[in-house]
N, C-alpha and C positions, 0 to 999 in steps of 0.2 A: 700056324701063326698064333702067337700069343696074343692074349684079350689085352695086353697093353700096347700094341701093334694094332690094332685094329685097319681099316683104309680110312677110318674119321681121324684116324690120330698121326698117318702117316702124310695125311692133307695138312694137319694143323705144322705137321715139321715142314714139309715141305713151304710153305707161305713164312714158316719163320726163316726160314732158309735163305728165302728169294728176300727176305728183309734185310735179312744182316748180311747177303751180300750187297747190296745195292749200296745201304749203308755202308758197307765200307770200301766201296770203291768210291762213295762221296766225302769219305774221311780221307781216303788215299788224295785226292783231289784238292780236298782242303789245306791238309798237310804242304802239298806243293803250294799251294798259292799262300800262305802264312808264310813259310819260307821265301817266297819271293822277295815278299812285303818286306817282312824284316830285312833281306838280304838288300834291297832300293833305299829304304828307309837308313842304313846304317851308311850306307856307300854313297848316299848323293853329295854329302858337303863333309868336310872337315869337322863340323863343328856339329856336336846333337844336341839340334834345342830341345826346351822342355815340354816342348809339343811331341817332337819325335818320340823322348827317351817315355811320354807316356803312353804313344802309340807301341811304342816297342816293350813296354810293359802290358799293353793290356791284349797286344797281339801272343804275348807267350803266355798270359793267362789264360788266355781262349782255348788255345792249343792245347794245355796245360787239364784244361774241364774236360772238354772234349776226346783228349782222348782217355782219359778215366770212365766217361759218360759210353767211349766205343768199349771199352775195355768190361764196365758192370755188363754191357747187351750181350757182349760172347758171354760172359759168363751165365748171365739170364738164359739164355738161350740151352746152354751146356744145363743149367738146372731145370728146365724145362725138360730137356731130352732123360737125366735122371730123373725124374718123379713119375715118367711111362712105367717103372718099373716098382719104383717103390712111392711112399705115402708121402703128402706134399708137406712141408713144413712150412707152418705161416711166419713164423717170426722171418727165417733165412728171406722168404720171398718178400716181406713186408722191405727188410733191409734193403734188398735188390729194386724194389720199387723206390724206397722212399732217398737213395743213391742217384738213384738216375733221373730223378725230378729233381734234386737238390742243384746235380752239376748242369742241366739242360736252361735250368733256369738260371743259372746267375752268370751264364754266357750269355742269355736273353739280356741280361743287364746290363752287362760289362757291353754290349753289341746295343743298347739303348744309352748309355754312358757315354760311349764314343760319335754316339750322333748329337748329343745335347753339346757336346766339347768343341765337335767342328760347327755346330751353330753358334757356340756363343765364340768363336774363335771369325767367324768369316762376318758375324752380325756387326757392322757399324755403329748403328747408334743402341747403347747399353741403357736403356729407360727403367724406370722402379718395375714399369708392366713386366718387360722385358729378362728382369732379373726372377722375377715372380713366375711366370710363366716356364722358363727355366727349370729353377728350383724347383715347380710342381712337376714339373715332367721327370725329374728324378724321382724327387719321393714315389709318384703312385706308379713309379718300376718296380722301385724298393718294396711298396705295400703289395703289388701283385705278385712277389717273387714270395714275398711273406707270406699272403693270403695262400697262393697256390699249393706249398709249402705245408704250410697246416692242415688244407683239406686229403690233400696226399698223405699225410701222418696219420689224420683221421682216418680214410679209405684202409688205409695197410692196419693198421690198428685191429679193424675190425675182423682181420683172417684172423678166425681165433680156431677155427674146427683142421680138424687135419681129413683132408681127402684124396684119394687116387683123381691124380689128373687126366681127364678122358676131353673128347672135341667135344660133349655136352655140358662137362661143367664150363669146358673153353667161352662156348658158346654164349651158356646163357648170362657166366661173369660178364662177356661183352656185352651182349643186349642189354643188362642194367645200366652198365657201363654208359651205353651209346643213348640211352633214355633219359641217364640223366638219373635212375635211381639210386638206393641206396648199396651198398657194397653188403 
């Protein structure tokens, strides 16, 4: 068995494994239910109001991230399984990282967008508070998709060393990770 095989490393595949299938039996999953949506949404009445046709836009943007977002993790995953053998490259992985924060979150949005729309679509009476409280529940979507966004940029930024990937750098990347330290 080669030292990039090891059983620490053939653990860390195996749990990415069981990730990105789950994952994508819950994309498979989602895919059919977007598809429904669209498919009820377009078929109930003759006429698509402009409630529908933005539901029916911001349902094929979801879809649309989502699956780019399923699409970077196989591929994460495939560069994951090439760097057992050769040396890891921070920039490719920075991209890979800073990809799949960019699409996970602005589906967080467009999925926080669509609930401030059906509130302010079912809400009655439309008050100053009411328009304010609104609007702020957009922006500080907007500002956490931002903020998230840049500390992610910052994080991937910092891989600046090239190293053989083994289950102890896996590791202790995670523990900083999970602590909360710095990258």
């Amino acid at each position: 068995m080669s030292s990039a095989l090891s059983a620490k490393n053939i653990s860390l595949l195996e749990v990415e494994s069981i990730s990105l299938s789950v994952g994508s039996i819950l994309f498979g999953i989602y895919v059919v239910i977007a598809a429904l949506s669209l498919h009820t949404l377009v078929m109930q009445d003759s006429d698509l109001t402009q409630g529908r046709r933005f539901l029916c836009a911001v349902i094929t943007l979801m879809l649309l991230f989502d699956t780019m977002n399923t699409a970077s993790s196989v591929y994460f995953v495939a560069h994951d399984i090439r760097t057992l053998e050769e040396s890891f490259h921070p920039q490719a992985t920075g991209i890979l990282i800073l990809s799949a924060a960019i699409l996970s979150k602005i589906n967080y949005f467009l999925s926080d967008l669509v609930i401030v729309w059906r509130t302010w679509s079912i809400h009655e009476e439309k008050t100053i508070v009411f328009h304010i409280v609104m609007s702020s529940c957009i922006f500080l979507s907007f500002g956490a998709v931002i903020a998230d966004t840049v500390l992610t940029l910052e994080a991937s930024d910092n891989l600046k060393e090239v190293f053989k990937l083994d289950y102890a750098t896996i590791s202790q990347i995670s523990q900083v990770h999970i602590s909360g330290g710095e990258w």
